[in-house]
ZADO-1210 file (C-alpha; in nm, 4 decimals, padded with zeros to 6 digits):
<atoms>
<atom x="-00.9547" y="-02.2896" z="04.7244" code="UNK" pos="1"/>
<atom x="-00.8028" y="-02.5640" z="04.5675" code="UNK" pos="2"/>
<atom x="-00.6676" y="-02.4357" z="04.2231" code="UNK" pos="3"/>
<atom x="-00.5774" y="-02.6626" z="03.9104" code="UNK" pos="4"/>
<atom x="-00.3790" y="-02.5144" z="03.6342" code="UNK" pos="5"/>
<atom x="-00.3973" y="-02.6287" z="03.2625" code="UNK" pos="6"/>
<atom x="-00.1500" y="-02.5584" z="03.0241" code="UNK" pos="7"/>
<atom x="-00.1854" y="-02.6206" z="02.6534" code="UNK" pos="8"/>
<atom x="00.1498" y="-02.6824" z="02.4819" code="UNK" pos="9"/>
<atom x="00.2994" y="-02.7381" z="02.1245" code="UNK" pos="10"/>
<atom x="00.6903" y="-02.7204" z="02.1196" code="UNK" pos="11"/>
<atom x="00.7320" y="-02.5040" z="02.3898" code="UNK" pos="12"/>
<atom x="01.0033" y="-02.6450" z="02.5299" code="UNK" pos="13"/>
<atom x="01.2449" y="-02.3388" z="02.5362" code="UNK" pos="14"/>
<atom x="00.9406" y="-02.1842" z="02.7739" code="UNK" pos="15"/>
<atom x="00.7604" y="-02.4574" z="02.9509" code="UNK" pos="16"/>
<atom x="01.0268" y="-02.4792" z="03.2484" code="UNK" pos="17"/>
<atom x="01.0275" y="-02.1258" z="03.2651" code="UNK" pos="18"/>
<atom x="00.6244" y="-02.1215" z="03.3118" code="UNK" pos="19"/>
<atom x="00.6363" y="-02.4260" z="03.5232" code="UNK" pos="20"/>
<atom x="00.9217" y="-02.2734" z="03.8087" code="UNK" pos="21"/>
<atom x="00.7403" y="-01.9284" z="03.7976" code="UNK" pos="22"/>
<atom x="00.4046" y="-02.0958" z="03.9096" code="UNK" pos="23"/>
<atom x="00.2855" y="-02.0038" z="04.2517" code="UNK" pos="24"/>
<atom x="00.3207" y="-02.3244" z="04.4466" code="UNK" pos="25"/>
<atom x="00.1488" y="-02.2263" z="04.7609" code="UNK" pos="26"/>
<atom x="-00.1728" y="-02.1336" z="04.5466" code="UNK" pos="27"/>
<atom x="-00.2096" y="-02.4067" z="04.3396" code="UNK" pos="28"/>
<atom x="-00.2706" y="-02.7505" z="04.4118" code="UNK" pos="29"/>
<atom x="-00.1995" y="-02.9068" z="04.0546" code="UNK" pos="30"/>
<atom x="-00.0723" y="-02.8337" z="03.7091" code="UNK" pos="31"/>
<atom x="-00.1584" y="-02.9992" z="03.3807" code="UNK" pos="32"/>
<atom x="00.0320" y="-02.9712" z="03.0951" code="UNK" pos="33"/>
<atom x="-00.1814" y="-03.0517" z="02.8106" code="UNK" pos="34"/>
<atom x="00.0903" y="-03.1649" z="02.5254" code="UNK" pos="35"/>
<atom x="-00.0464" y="-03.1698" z="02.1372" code="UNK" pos="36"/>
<atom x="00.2500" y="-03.4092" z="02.0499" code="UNK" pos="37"/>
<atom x="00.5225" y="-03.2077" z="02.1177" code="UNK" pos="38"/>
<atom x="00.8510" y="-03.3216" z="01.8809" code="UNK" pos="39"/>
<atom x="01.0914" y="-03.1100" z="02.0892" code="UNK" pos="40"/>
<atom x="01.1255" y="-03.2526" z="02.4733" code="UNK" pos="41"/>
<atom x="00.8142" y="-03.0341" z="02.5796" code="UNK" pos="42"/>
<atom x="00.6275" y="-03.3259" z="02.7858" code="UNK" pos="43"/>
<atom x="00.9457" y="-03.4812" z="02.9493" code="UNK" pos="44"/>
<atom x="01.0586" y="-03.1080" z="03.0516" code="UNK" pos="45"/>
<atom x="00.7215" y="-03.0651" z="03.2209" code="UNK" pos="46"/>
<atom x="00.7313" y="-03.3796" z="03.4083" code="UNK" pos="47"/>
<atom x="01.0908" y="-03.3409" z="03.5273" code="UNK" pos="48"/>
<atom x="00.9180" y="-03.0171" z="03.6868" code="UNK" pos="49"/>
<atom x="00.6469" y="-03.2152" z="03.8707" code="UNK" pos="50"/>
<atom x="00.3452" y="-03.1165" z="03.6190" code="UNK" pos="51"/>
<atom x="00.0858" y="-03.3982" z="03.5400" code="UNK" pos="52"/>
<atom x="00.1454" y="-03.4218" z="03.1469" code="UNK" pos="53"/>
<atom x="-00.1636" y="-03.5475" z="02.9138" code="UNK" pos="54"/>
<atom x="-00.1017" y="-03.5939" z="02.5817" code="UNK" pos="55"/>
<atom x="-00.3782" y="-03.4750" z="02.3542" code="UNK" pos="56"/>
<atom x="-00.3029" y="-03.5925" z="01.9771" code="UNK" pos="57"/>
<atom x="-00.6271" y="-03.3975" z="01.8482" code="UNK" pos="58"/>
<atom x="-00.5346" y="-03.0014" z="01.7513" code="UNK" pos="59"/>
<atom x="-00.7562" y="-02.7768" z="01.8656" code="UNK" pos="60"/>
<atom x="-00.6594" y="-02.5049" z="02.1646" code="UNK" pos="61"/>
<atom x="-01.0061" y="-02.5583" z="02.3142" code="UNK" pos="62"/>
<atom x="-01.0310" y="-02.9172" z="02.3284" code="UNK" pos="63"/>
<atom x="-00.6576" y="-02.8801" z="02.4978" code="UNK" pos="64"/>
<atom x="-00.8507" y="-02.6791" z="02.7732" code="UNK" pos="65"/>
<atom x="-01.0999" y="-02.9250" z="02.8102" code="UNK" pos="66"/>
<atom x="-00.9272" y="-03.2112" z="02.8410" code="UNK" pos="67"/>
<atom x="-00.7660" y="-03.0211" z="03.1428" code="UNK" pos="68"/>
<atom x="-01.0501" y="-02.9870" z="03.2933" code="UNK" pos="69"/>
<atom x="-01.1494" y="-03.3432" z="03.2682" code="UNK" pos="70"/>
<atom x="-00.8488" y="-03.4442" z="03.4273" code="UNK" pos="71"/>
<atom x="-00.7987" y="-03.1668" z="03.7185" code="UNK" pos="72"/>
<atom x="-00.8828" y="-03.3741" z="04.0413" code="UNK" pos="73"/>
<atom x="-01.1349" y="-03.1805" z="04.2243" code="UNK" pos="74"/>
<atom x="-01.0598" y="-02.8527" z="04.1514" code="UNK" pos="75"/>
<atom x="-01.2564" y="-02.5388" z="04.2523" code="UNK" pos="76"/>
<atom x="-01.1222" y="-02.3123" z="04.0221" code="UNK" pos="77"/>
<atom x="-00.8988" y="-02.3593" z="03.6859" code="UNK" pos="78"/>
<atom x="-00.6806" y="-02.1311" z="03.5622" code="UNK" pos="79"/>
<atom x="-00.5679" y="-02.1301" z="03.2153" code="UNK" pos="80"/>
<atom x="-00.2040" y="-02.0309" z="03.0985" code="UNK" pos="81"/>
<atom x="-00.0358" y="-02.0437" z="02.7943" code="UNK" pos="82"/>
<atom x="00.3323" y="-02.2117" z="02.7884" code="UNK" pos="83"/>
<atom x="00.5398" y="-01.9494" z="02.6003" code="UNK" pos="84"/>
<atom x="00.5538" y="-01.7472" z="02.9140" code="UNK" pos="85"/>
<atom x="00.4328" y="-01.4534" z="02.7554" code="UNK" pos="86"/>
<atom x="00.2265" y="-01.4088" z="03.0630" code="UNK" pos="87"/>
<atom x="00.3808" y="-01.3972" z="03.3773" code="UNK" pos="88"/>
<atom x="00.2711" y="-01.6736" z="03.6201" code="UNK" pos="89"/>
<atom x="00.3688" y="-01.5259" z="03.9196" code="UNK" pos="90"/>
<atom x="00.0874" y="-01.2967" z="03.8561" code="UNK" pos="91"/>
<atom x="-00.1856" y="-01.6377" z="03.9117" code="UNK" pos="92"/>
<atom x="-00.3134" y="-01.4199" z="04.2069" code="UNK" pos="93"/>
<atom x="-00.4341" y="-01.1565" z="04.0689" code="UNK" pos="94"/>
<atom x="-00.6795" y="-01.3801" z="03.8779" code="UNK" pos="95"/>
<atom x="-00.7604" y="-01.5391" z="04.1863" code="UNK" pos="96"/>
<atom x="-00.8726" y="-01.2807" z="04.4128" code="UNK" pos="97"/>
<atom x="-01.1627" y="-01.1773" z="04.2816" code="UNK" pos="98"/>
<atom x="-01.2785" y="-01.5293" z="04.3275" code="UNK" pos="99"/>
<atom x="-01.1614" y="-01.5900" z="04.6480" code="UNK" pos="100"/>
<atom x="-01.3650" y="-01.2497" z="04.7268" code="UNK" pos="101"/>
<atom x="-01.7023" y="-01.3801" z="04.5648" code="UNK" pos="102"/>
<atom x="-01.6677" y="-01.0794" z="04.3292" code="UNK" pos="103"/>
<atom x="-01.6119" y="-01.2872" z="04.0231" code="UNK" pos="104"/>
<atom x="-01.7073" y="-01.6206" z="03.8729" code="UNK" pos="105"/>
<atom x="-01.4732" y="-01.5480" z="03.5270" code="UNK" pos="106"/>
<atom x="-01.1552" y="-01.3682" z="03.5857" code="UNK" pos="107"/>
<atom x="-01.0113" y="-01.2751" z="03.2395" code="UNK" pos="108"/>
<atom x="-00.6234" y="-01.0954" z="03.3032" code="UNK" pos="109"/>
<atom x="-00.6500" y="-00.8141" z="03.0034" code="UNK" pos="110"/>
<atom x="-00.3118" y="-00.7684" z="02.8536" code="UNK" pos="111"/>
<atom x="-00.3919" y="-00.4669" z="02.7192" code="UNK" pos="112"/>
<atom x="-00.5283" y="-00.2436" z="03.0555" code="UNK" pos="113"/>
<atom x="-00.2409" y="-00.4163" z="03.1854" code="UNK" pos="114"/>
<atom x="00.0527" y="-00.2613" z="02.9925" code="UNK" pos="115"/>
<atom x="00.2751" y="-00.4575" z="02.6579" code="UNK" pos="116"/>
<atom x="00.5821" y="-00.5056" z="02.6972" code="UNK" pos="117"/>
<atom x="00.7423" y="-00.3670" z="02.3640" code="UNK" pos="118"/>
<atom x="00.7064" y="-00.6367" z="02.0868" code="UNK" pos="119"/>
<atom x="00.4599" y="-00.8319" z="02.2908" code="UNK" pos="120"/>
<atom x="00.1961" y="-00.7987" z="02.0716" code="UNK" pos="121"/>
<atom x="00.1832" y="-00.7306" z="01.7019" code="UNK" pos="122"/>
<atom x="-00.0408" y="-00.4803" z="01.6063" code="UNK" pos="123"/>
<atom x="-00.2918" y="-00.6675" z="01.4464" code="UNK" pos="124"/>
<atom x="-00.3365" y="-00.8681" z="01.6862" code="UNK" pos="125"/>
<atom x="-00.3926" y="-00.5538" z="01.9406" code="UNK" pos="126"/>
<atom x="-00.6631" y="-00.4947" z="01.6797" code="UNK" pos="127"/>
<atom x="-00.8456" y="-00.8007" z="01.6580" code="UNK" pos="128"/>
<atom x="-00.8552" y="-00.8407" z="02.0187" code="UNK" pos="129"/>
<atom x="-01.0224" y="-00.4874" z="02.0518" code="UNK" pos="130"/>
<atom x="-01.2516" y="-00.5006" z="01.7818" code="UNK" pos="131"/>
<atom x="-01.3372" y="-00.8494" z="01.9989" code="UNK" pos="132"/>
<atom x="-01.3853" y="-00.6683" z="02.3184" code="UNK" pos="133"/>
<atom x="-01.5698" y="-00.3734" z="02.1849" code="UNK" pos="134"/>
<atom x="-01.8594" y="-00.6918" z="02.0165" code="UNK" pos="135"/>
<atom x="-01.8504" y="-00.8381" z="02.3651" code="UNK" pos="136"/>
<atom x="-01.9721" y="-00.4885" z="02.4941" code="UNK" pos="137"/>
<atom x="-02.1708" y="-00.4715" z="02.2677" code="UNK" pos="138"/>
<atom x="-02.3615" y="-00.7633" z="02.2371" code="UNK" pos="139"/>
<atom x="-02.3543" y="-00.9170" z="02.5552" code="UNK" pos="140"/>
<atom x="-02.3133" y="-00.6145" z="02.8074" code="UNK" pos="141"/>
<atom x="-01.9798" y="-00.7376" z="02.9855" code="UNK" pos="142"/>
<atom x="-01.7053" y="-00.4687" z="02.9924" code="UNK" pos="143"/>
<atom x="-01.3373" y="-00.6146" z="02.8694" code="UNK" pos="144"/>
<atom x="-01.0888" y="-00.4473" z="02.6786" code="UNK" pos="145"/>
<atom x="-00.9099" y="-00.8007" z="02.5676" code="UNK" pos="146"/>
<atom x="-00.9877" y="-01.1520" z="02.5488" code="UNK" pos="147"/>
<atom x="-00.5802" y="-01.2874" z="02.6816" code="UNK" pos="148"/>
<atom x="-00.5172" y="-01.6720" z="02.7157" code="UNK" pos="149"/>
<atom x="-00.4670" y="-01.5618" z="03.1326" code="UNK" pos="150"/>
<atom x="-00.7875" y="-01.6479" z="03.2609" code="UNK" pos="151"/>
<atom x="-00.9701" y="-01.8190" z="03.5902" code="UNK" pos="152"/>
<atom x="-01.2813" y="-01.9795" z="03.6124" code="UNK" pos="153"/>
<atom x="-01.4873" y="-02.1034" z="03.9147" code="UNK" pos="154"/>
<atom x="-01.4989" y="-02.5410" z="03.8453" code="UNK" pos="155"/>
<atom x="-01.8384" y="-02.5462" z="03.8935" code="UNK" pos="156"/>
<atom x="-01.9395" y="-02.2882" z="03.6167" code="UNK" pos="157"/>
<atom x="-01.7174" y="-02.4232" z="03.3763" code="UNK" pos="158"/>
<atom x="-01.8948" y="-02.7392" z="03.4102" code="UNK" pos="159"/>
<atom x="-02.2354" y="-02.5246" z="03.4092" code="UNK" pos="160"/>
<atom x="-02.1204" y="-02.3710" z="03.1115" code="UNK" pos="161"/>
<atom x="-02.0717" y="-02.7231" z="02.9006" code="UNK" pos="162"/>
<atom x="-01.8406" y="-02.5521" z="02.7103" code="UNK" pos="163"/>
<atom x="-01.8401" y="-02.7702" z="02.3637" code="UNK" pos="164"/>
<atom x="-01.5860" y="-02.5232" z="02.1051" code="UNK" pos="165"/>
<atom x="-01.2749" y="-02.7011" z="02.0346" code="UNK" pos="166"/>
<atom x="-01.1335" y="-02.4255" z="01.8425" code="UNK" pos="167"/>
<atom x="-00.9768" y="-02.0781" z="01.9483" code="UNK" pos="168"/>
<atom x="-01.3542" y="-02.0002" z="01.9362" code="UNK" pos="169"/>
<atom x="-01.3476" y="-02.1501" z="02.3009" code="UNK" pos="170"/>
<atom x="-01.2198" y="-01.8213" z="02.4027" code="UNK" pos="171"/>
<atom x="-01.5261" y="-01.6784" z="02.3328" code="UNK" pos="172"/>
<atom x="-01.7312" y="-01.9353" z="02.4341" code="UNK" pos="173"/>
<atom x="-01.6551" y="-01.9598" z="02.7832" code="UNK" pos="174"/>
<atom x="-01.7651" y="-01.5572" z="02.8038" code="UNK" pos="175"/>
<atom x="-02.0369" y="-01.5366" z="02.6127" code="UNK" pos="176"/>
<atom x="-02.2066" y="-01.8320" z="02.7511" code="UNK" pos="177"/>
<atom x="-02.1445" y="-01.7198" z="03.1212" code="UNK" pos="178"/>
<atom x="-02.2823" y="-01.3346" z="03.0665" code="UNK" pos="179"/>
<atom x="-02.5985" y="-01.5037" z="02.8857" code="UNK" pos="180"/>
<atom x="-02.6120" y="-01.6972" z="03.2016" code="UNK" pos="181"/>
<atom x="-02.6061" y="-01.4015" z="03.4287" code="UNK" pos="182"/>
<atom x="-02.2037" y="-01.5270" z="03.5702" code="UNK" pos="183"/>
<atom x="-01.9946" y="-01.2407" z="03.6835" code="UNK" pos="184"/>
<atom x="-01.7053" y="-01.1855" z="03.4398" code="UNK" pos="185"/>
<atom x="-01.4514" y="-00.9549" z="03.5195" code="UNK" pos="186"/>
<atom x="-01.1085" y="-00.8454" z="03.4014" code="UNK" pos="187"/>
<atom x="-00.7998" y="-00.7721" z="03.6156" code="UNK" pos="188"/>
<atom x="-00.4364" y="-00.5989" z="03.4124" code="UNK" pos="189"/>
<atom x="-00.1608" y="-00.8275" z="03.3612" code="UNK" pos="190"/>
<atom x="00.1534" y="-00.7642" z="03.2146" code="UNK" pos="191"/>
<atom x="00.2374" y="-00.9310" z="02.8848" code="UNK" pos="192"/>
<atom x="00.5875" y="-00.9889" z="02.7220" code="UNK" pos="193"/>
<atom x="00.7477" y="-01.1160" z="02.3842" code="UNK" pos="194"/>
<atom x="00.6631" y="-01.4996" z="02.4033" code="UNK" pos="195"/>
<atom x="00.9702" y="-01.7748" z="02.3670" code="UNK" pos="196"/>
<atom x="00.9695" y="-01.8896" z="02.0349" code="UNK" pos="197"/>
<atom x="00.7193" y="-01.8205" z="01.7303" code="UNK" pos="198"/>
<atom x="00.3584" y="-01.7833" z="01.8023" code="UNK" pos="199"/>
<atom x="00.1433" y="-02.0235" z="01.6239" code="UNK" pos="200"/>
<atom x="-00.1467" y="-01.7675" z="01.5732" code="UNK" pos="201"/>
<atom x="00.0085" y="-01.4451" z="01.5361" code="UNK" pos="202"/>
<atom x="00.3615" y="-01.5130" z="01.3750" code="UNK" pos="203"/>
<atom x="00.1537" y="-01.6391" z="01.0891" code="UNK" pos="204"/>
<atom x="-00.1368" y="-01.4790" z="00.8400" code="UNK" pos="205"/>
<atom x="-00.2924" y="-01.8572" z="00.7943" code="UNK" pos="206"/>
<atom x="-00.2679" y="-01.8615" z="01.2074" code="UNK" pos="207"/>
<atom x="-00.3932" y="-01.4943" z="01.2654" code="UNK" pos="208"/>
<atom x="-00.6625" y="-01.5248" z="01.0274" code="UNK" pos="209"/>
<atom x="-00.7987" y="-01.8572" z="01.1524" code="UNK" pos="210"/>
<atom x="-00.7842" y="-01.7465" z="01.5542" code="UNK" pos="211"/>
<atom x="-00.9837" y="-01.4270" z="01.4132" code="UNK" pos="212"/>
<atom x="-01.2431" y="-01.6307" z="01.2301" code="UNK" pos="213"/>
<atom x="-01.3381" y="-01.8363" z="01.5311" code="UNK" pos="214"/>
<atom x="-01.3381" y="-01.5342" z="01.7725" code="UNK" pos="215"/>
<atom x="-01.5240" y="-01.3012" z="01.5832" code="UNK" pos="216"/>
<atom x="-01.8064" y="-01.5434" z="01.4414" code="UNK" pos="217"/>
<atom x="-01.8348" y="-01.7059" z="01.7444" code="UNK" pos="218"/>
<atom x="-01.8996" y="-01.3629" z="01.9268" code="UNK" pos="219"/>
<atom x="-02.1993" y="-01.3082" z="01.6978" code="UNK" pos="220"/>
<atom x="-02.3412" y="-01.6758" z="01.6514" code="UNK" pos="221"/>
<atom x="-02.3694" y="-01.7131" z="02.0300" code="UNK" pos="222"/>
<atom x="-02.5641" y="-01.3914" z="02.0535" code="UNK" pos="223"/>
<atom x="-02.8024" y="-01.5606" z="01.7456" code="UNK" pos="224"/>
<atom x="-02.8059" y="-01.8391" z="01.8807" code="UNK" pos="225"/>
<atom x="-02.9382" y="-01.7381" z="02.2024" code="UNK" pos="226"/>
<atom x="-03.1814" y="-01.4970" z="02.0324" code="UNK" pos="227"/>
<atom x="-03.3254" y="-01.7938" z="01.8451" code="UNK" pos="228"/>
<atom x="-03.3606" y="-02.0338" z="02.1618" code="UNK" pos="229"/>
<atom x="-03.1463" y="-02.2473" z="01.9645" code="UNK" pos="230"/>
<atom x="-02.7919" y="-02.3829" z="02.1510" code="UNK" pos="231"/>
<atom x="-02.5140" y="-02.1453" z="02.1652" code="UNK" pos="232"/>
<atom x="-02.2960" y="-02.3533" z="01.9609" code="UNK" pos="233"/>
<atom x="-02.2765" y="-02.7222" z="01.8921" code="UNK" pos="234"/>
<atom x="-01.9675" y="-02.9701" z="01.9352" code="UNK" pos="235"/>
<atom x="-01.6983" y="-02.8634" z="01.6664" code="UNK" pos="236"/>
<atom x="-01.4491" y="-03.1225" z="01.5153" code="UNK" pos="237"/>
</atoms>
């Protein structure tokens, strides 16, 4: 398979090489470091470490992942990874297995069947990302216990998908829309750590809240949505 990884960043740059030297080089093929103007060496860190850096000027953690995939040459699967090496890239292949095996077209890594490392995670966070899960189960029928930033996607569903959420709502999006499809998604443990540096979401309330808000609404207006024959979501600015 020839694997592309994207990596969103924002001032990562006491993590990024970190994420960047831990990356399995004989499964993957590329690495794109998606940069949302970084003020603090980020992008020139990443491409002294041989990743192809975009800059992306618009916020949005979605729209970071999608210009990713817009720019990943060919790629038959994408894996997403956050650059505060929270998660542990040497794991990639656990995401990828199911894949290669034809067992999966979604691979999310679930941080919490996978064990926190102490401090990882605060615990509302833990919370939200349970009460998230438990929806999913819910609503859509797809067994997950978390909804981590680890995840692996077959190319061609993602472009199936035409994933549109440009928010932390893409989190969602990207599961919700491949279950109502009838795409396998599945969830393989990963370990999780203390990230480098403050969080954007969860060190804050204004962050936490906001990441919530998209996740949680987004969970119930695709299943609406979908119940209504009307689109799952439409393009968000």
């Amino acid at each position: 398979m020839r694997v592309s990884v994207v990596i969103p960043t924002y001032n990562e740059a006491g993590s990024i090489a970190r994420v960047l030297d831990e990356i399995p080089p004989f499964l993957v093929a590329e690495v794109l470091v998606v940069d949302a103007g970084s003020t603090d060496g980020t992008r020139e860190i990443a491409a002294a470490r041989g990743a192809q850096v975009i800059v992306e000027p618009r916020r949005g953690y979605g729209r970071a992942c999608l210009t990713g995939v817009a720019a990943a040459k060919d790629p038959d699967v994408v894996v997403f990874l956050d650059g505060d090496y929270s998660d542990r890239p040497r794991e990639l292949g656990r995401l990828l297995d199911p894949l290669r095996e034809g067992r999966a077209d979604i691979v999310l890594g679930s941080r919490l069947a996978g064990g926190l490392a102490p401090g990882a995670m605060p615990w509302h966070a833990v919370l939200g990302n349970r009460l998230a899960a438990a929806l999913i189960r819910w609503l859509y029928g797809v067994s997950l216990t978390d909804l981590g930033p680890f995840r692996a996607a077959r190319a061609e569903v993602l472009r199936a998908l035409e994933l549109r959420e440009m928010t932390y709502g893409w989190a969602v999006e990207m599961v919700t829309r491949g279950a109502m499809r009838g795409y396998r998604v599945l969830e393989v443990p990963v370990s999780y750590h203390p990230r480098i540096g403050v969080s954007k979401i969860s060190g804050t309330l204004k962050g936490s809240a906001g990441a919530a808000w998209y996740i949680l609404t987004g969970i119930v207006k695709n299943r609406i949505s979908a119940a209504t024959g009307r689109p799952e979501t439409g393009p968000a600015t």
